[in-house]
ChimeraX commands (.cxc) that place a marker at each C-alpha (Angstrom):
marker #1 position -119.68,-1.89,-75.01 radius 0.5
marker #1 position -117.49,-4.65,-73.93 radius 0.5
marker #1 position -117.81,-6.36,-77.23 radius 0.5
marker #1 position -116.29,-2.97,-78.67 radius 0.5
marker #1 position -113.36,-2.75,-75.93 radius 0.5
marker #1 position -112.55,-6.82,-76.62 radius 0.5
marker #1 position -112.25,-5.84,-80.48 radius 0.5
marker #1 position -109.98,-2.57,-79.85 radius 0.5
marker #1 position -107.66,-4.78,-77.49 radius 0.5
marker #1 position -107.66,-7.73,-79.95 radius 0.5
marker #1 position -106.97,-5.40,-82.79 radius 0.5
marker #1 position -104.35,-3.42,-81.11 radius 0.5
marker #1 position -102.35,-6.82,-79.97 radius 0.5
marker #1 position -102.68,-8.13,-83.70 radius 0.5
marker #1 position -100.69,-4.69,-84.78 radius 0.5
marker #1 position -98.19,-5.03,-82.44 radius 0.5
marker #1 position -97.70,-8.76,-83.10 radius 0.5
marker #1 position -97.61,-7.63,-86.70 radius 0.5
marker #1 position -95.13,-5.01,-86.23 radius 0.5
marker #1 position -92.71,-7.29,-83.78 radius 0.5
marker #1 position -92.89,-9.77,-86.69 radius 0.5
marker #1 position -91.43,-7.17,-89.36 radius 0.5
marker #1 position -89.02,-6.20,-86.91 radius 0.5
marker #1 position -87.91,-9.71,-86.34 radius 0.5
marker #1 position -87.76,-10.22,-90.29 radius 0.5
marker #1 position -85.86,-7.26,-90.54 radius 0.5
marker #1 position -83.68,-7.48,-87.69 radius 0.5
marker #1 position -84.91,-4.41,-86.46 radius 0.5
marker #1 position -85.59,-3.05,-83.32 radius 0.5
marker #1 position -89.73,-2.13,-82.41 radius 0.5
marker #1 position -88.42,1.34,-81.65 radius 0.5
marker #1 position -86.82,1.45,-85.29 radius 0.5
marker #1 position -90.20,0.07,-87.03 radius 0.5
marker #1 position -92.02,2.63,-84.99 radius 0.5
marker #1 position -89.29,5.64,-86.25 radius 0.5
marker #1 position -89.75,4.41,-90.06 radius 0.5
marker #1 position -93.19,4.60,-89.30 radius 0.5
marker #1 position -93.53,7.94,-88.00 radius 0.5
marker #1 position -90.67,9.16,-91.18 radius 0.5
marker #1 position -93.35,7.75,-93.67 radius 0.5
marker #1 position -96.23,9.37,-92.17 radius 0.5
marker #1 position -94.47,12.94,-91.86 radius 0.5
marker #1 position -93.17,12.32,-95.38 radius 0.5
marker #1 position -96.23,11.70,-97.00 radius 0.5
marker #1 position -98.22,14.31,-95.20 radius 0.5
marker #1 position -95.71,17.00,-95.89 radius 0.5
marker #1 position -94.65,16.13,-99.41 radius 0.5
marker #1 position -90.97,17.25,-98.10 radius 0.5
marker #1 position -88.46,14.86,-99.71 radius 0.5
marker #1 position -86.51,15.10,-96.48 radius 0.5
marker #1 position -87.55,13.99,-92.99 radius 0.5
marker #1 position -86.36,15.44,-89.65 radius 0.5
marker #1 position -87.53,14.33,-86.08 radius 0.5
marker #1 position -86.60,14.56,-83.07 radius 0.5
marker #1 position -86.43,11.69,-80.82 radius 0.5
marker #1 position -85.94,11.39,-77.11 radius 0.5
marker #1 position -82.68,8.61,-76.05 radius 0.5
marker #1 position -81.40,7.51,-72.66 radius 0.5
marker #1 position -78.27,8.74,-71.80 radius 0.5
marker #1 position -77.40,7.07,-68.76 radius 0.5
marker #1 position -73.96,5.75,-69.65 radius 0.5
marker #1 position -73.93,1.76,-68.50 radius 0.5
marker #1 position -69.96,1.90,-67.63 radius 0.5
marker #1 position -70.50,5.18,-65.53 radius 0.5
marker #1 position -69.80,3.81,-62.11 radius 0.5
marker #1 position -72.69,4.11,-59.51 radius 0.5
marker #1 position -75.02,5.74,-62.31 radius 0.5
marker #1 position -77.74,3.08,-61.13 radius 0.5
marker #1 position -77.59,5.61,-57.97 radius 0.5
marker #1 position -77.45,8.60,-59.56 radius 0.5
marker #1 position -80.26,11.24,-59.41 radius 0.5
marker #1 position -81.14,13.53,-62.71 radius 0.5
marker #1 position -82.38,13.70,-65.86 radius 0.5
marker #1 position -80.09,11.48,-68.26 radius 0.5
marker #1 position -81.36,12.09,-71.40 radius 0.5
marker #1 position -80.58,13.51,-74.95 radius 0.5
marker #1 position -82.92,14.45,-78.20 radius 0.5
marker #1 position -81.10,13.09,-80.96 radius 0.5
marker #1 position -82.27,14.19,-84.71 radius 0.5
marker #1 position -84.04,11.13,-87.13 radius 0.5
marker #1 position -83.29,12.27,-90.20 radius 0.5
marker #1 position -84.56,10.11,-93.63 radius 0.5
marker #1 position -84.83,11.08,-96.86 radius 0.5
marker #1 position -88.14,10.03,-98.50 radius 0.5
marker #1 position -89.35,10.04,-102.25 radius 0.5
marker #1 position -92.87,10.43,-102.89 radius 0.5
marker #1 position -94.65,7.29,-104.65 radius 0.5
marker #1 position -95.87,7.95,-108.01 radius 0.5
marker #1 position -98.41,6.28,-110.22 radius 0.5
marker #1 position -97.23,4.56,-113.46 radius 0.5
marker link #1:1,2 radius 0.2
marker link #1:2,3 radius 0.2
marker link #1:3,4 radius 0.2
marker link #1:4,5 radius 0.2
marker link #1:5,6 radius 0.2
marker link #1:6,7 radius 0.2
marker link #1:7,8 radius 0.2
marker link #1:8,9 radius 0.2
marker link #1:9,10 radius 0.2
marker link #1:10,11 radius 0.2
marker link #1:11,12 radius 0.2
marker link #1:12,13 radius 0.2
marker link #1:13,14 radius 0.2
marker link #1:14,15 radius 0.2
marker link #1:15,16 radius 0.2
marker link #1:16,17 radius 0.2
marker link #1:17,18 radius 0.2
marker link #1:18,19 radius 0.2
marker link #1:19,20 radius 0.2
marker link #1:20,21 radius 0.2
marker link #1:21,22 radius 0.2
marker link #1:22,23 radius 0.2
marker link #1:23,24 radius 0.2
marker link #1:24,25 radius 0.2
marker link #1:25,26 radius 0.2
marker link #1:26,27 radius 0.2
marker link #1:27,28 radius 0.2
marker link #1:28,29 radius 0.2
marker link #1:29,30 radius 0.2
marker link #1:30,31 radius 0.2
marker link #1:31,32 radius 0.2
marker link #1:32,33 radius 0.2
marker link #1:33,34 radius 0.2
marker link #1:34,35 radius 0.2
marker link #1:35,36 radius 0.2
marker link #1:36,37 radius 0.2
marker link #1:37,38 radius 0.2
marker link #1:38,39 radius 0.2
marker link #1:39,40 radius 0.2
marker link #1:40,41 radius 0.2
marker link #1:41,42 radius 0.2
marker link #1:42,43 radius 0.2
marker link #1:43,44 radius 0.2
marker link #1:44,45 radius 0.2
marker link #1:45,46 radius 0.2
marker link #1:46,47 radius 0.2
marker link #1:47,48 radius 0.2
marker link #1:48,49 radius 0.2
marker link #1:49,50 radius 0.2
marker link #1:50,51 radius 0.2
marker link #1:51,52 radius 0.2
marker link #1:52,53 radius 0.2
marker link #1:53,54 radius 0.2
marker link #1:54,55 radius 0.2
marker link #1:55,56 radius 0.2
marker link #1:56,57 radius 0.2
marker link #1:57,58 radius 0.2
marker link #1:58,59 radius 0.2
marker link #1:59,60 radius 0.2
marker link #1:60,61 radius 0.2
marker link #1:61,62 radius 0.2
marker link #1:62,63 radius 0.2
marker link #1:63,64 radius 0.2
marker link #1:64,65 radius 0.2
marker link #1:65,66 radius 0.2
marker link #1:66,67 radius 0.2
marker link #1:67,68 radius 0.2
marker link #1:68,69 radius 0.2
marker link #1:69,70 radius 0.2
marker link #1:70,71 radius 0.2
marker link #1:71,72 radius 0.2
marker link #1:72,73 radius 0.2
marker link #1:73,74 radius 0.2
marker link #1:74,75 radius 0.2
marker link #1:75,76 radius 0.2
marker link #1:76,77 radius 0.2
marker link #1:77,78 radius 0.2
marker link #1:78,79 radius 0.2
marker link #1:79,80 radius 0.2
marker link #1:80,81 radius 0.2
marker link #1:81,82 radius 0.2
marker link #1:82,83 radius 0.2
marker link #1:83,84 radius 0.2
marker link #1:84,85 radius 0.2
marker link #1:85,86 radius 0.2
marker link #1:86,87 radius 0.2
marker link #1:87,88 radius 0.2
marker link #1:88,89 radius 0.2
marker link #1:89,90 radius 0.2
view
């Protein structure tokens, strides 16, 4: 059983090392990799040219004075929208 977890955790670290590499190629962001990611996946499970999420953002305002203090929820959905073509065989 250990064997097993030592493989998952390996395998899981190689991902993320992978995808931290593309987004350093890219001069992306991990969250961005991660939201292409998830646009691809919807896309080619719904076979919908266009993509809409919804994604979850801070919205804690950095030159709002005090809002390090402030209690409440700070947040706002904001849509992911991407239009995505199919891949056909030649």
């Amino acid at each position: 059983m250990t064997n097993t977890r030592a493989c998952v955790s390996t395998s899981r670290s190689l991902r993320r090392a992978h995808c931290a590499q593309l987004a350093r190629w890219n001069r992306l962001t991990l969250n961005t990799v991660a939201q292409g990611a998830w646009a691809l996946l919807l896309g080619t499970y719904s076979s919908e040219e266009d993509v809409v999420f919804g994604a979850v953002v801070s919205g804690r305002p950095a030159e709002l004075r005090g809002v390090e203090s402030m209690i409440g929820s700070f947040i706002k959905h904001a849509a992911g929208a991407s239009p995505y073509e199919t891949p056909r065989r030649v």
